[in-house]
C-alpha positions in Angstrom: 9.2 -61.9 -20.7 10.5 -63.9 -23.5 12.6 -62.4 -26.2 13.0 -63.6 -29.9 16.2 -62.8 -31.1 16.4 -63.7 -34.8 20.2 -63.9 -35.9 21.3 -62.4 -39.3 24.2 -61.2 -41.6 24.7 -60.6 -45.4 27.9 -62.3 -45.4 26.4 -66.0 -45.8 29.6 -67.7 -48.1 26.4 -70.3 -49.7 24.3 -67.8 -51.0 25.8 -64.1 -50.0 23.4 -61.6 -49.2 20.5 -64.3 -48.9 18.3 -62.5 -45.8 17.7 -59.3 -48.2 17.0 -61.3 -51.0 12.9 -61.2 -52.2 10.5 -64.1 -51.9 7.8 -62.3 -53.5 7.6 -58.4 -54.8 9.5 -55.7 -52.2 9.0 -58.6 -49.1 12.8 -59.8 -48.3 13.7 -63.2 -46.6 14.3 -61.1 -43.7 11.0 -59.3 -43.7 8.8 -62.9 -44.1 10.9 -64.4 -40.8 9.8 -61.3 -39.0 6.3 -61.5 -40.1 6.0 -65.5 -39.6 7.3 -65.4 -35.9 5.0 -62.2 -35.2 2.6 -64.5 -35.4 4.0 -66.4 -32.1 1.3 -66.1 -29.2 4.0 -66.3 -26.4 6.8 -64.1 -28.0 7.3 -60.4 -26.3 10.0 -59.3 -28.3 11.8 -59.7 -31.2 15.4 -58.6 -32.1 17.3 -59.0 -35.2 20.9 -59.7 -34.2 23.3 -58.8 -36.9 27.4 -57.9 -36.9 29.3 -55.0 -36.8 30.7 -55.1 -39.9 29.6 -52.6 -42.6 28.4 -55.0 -44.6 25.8 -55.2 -42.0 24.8 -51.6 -42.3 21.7 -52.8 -44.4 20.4 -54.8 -42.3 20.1 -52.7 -39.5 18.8 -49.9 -41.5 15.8 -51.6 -42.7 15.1 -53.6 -39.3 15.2 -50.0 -37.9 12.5 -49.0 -40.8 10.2 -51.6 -39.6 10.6 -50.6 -36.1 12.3 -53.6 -35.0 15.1 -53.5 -32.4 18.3 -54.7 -34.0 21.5 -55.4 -32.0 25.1 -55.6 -33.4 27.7 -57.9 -32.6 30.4 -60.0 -33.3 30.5 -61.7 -36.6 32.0 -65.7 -36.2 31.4 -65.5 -31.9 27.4 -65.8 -32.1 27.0 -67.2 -28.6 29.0 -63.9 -27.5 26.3 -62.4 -29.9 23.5 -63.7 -28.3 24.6 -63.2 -24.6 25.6 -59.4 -25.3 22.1 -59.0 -27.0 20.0 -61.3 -24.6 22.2 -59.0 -21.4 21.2 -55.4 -23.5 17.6 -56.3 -23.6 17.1 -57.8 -20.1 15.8 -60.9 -21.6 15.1 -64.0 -19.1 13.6 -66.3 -21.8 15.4 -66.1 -25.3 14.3 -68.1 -28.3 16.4 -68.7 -30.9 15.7 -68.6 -34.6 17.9 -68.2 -37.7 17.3 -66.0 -40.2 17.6 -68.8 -43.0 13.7 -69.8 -41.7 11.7 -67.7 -43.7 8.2 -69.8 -43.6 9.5 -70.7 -40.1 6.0 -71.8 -38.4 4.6 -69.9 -35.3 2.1 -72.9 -34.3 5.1 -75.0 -34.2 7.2 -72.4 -32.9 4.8 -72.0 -30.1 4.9 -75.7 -29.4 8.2 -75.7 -28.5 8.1 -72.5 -26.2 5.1 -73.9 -24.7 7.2 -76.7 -23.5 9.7 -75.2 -21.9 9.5 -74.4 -17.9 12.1 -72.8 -16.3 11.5 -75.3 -13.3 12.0 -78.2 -15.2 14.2 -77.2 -18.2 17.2 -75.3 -19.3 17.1 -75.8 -23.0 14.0 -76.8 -25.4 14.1 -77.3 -28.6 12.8 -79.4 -32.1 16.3 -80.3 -33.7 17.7 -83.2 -31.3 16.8 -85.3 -33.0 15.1 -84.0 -36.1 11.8 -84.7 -36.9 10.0 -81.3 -38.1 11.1 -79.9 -42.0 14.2 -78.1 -41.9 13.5 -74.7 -41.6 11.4 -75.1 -38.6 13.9 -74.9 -35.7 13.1 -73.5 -32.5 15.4 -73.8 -29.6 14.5 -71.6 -25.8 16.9 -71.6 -23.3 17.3 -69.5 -20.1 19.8 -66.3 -20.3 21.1 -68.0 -17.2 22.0 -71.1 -18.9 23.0 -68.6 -21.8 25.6 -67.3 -19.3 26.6 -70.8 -18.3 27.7 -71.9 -22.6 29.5 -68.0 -22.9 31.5 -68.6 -20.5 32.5 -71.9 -20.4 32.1 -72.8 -24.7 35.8 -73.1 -26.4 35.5 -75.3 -29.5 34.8 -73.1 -32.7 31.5 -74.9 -32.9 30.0 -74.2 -29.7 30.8 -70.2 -30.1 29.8 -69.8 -33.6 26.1 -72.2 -33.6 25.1 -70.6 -30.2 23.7 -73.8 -28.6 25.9 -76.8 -29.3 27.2 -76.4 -25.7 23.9 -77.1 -24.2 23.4 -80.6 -25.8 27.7 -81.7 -25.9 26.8 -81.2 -22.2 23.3 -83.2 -21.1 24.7 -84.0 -17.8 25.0 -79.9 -17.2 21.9 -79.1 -18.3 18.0 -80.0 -18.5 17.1 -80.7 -21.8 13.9 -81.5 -23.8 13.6 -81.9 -27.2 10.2 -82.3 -29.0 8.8 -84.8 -31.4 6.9 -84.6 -34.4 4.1 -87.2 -34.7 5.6 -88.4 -38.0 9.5 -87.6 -39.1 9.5 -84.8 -41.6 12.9 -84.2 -41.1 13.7 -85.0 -45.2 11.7 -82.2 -46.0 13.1 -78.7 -46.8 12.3 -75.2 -46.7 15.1 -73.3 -45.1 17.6 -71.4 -47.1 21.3 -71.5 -47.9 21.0 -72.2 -51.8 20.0 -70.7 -55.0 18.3 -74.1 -55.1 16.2 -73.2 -52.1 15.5 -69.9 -53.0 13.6 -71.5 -56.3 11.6 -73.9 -53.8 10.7 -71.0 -51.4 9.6 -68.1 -54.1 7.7 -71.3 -55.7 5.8 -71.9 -52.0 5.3 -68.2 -51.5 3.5 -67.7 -54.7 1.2 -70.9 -54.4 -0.1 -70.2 -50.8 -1.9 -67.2 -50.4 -2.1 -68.1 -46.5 -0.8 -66.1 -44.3 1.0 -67.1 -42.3 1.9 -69.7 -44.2 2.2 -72.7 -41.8 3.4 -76.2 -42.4 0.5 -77.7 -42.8 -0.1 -75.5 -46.0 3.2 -76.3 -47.6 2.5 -80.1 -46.9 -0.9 -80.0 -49.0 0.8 -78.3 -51.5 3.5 -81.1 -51.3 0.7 -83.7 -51.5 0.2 -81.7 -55.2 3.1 -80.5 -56.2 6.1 -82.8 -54.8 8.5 -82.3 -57.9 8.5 -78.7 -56.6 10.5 -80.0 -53.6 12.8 -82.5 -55.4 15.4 -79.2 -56.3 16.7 -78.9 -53.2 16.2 -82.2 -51.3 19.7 -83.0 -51.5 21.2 -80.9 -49.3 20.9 -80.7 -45.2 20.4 -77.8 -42.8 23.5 -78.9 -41.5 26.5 -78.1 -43.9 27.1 -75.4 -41.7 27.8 -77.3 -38.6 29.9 -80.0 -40.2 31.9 -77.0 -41.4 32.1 -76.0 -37.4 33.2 -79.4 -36.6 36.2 -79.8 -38.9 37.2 -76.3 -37.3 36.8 -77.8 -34.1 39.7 -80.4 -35.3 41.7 -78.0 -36.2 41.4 -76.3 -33.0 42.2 -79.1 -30.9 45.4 -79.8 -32.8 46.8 -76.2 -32.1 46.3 -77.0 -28.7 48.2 -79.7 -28.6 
C-alpha cells in the first residue's frame, strides 16, 4: 500500500492562510492538490496532515467534507508529523507532497513513485538536484527509513522539512533522485507569494485541462511567458534557508 500524505496548515508567515485560498470559483489550493494527485495511478491513499492548533480547525473540517482522512499533529516537528501519521494509517510506502503544489503533476508524480523499489531504495525523489518546475516535488521513502530520520534527526531543519535527514546522510541510506530530460528547474508554479497566487489563478483560467499537467502549462508558457515573469524571482527554497540559519543557532546553544 502506498500512502499520500499531503502536509498542510493555515499558518504559512509568506502568504497566511494560502492552502484555503481559491484558484478558481469555490475550488481552494487545498482542494486542486487533492484533485491533481488523485489522478496518481499508484497512490492508495491520501491524507491531509495538518496541526493541532485551532487555527487548523478549518482545515480538517473541509478535508473531512470531502471525505478525506486528515491527521493532526505537531506544528514546527513535521517529521514527528509524518511518522505519527504514516504509524496511525499503517502506511509502508509514504509519498510526500506539500500542500504549496497545487498543479502538482500526477504523470510526473507517478514517475517518481515508479522508481522507487524497496529492494533497491530508501528514498526517491525529483528535488536533488532540481530539474522539474518548482511545484512538482515528489519524494517516497519507506516508513522504515521514516523511523530511522524521527529518531535519530536533531537539527531544526531536519525535523521541520521531513526529509533533509535522508540526503545529509547518503552513506545511511539508498538514494535516487530523478532527472528531467531538460532542466526546468527556473520555472515556477508552487505557492508561497501573492505573486504566485497571480501566476497560478492566471494558469488555472487558461487551461481547461484537467488535470492540468506540465506539459499544458509549458505550451502555455511557449504563448504567454510574461505570465511567468511575476514570480520568477523567488525559489521554493526560502523556507529551507530559513531552517538552516535555525540550525546555526542551534548548534551554538549547544556549545
Amino acid at each position: 500500500m502506498i500512502g499520500c500524505i499531503i502536509q498542510a496548515r493555515m499558518g504559512s508567515t509568506r502568504l497566511p492562510e494560502k492552502v484555503m485560498k481559491t484558484l478558481e470559483k469555490n475550488v481552494t489550493v487545498l482542494d486542486f492538490v487533492i484533485e491533481q494527485i488523485n489522478k496518481s495511478k499508484f497512490i492508495d491513499k491520501i491524507i491531509i496532515a495538518t496541526t493541532t492548533l485551532s487555527e487548523d480547525d478549518v482545515i480538517e473540517d473541509h478535508v473531512k467534507s470531502l471525505g478525506i482522512s486528515v491527521f493532526r499533529g505537531k506544528s514546527h516537528d513535521v517529521l514527528d508529523r509524518y511518522y505519527q501519521c504514516g504509524k496511525k494509517f499503517n502506511l509502508p510506502i509514504i509519498v510526500r507532497i506539500t500542500s504549496d503544489c497545487p498543479l502538482i503533476d500526477p504523470e510526473i508524480s507517478d514517475l517518481v513513485i515508479s522508481k522507487f523499489d524497496p529492494l533497491k531504495y530508501d528514498y526517491v525523489c525529483n528535488t536533488h538536484p532540481r530539474t522539474f518546475p518548482q511545484g512538482t516535488e515528489t519524494e517516497i521513502f519507506s516508513f522504515k527509513s521514516l523511523k530511522i530520520a524521527w529518531k535519530n534527526a536533531k537539527l531544526p531543519s531536519e525535523r521541520e522539512h521531513v526529509t533533509p535527514f535522508f540526503y545529509n546522510n547518503k552513506n545511511k541510506f539508498r538514494i535516487l533522485n530523478v532527472k528531467n530530460e531538460e532542466d526546468l528547474s527556473n520555472l515556477r508554479w508552487c505557492l508561497d507569494r501573492k505573486e504566485d497566487l497571480i501566476v497560478l489563478r492566471k494558469i488555472v483560467s487558461t487551461i481547461k485541462s484537467r488535470p492540468i499537467l506540465t506539459k499544458h502549462i509549458l505550451n502555455m508558457y511557449k504563448m504567454e511567458p510574461k505570465v511567468f515573469e511575476k514570480n520568477k524571482r523567488y525559489s521554493a527554497l526560502e523556507g529551507y534557508m530559513k531552517s538552516l540559519n535555525d540550525d546555526v543557532k542551534f548548534l551554538h546553544n549547544q556549545d
